[in-house]
N, C-alpha and C positions, 0 to 999 in steps of 0.2 A: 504494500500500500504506500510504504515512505518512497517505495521508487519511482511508482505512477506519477505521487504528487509531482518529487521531486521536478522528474521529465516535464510534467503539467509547466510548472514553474520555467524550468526554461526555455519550453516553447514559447510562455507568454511572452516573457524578455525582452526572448530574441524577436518575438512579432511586433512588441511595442517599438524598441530599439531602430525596428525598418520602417514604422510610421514617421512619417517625415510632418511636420506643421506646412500647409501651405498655404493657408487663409487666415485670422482672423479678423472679428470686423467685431469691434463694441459700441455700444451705443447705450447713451445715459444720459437721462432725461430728468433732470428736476425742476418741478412746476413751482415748490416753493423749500423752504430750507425744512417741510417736514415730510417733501411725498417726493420720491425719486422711484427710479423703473430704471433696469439697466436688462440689454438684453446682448447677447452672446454668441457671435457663430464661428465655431472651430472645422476648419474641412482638413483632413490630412492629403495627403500626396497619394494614398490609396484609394480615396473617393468617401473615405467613414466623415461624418459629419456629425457634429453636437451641438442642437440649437435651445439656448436657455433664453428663459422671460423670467425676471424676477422682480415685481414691486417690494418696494419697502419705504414704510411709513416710519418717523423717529420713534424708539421707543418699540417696534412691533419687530418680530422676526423675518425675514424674506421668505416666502411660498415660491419656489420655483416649479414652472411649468417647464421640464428638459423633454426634447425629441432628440432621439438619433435613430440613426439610418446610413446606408450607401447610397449614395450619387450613381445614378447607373453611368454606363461606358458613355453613354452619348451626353448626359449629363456632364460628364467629369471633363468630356474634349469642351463643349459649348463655354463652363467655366475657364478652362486651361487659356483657350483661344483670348478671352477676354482680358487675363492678365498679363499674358502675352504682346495685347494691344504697346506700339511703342508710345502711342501718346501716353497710356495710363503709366508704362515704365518710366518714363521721362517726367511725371507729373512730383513735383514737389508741396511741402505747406510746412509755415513756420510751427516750430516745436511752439507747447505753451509756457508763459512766461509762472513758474514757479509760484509765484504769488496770487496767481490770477484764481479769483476765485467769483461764480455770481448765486445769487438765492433762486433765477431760474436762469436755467442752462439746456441745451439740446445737441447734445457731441456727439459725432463717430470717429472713432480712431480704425483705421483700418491698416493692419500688416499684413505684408504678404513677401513671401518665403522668396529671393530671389539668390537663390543656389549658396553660397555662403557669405549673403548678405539680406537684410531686410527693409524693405521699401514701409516706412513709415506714416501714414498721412492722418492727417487730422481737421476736420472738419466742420461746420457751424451748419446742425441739422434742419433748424427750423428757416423754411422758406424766407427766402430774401434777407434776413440780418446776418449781418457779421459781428462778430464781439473781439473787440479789442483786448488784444493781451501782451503788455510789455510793448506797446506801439508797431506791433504786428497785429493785420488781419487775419482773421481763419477764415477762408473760404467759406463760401454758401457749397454745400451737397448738391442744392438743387442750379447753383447758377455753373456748375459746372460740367461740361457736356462730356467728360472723358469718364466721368463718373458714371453716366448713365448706366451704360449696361449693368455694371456689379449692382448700382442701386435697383434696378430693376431684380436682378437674382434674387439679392436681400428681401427683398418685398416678396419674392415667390417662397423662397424657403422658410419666411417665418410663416406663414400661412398655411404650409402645411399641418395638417391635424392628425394621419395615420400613423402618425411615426411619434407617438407619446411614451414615451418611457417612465409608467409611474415608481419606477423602482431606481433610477440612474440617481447616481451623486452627482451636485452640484461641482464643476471645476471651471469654468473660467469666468463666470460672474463676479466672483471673488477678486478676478484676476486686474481691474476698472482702477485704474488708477487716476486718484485727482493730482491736478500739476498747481 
């Protein structure tokens, strides 16, 4: 039985160990300094996906809604193609200024895996504002056109409902860092 597991154990490993990160996308939303929402999508380099919804009110625990699933084959090229895109490789935004902090806020940060480096972006979700931080702007989501596709995906993937995992732990919600 110790040997099974063992074996178990480092097939997992070794299976984790080949999972590559090749997406994330965060996105946190506070309407005021007691009610924030942050939500989470992790895609690996094999197509495994994990998409977290979590509100949280001051004071209250976060209730996370987690799905995961695989990206099928044509799913996985339609994504790949897109961050592929050279405008979107070529697309920069200022890191946020340390200090910057507001009581409503609507961010995505989006990384993505570019072989052994990471393309960082950061963004101002809510339609048409920009918020000042350290005398840089962060981009509008929406007034940016290189964005579009990924934001469109985003919007499909969180929408899906068959793929609910009431049993999955929470891990990158957690991951939401304020600057």
């Amino acid at each position: 039985m110790r040997f099974l597991a063992g074996v178990l154990w480092v097939f997992v490993a070794v299976s984790t160990a080949n999972a590559q990160q090749l997406l994330l996308i965060q996105r946190t939303l506070a309407e005021n300094p007691t009610n924030e929402s942050s939500d989470c999508v992790q895609v690996e380099s094999d197509g495994s996906y994990h998409f977290e919804h979590t509100p949280m009110s001051l004071g209250q625990p976060g209730h996370h809604q987690i799905h995961v699933g695989k990206l099928s084959d044509e799913e996985m090229k339609q994504l790949q193609q897109m961050l592929d895109d050279p405008a979107l490789q070529s697309l920069t935004t200022p890191k946020p200024d340390k200090g910057f902090m507001a009581a409503d806020f609507d961010m995505l940060w989006v990384t993505i895996n570019r072989g052994n480096d990471r393309q960082i972006l950061f963004f101002e979700s809510a339609a048409g504002a920009n918020r000042v931080s350290g005398g840089d702007r962060y981009p509008s989501l929406y007034q940016t056109p290189t964005m579009k596709p990924l934001l469109n995906w985003y919007k499909q993937i969180t929408k899906r409902k068959d793929d609910i995992d009431k049993t999955a732990a929470p891990t990158c919600s957690l991951k939401v860092k304020r600057y």
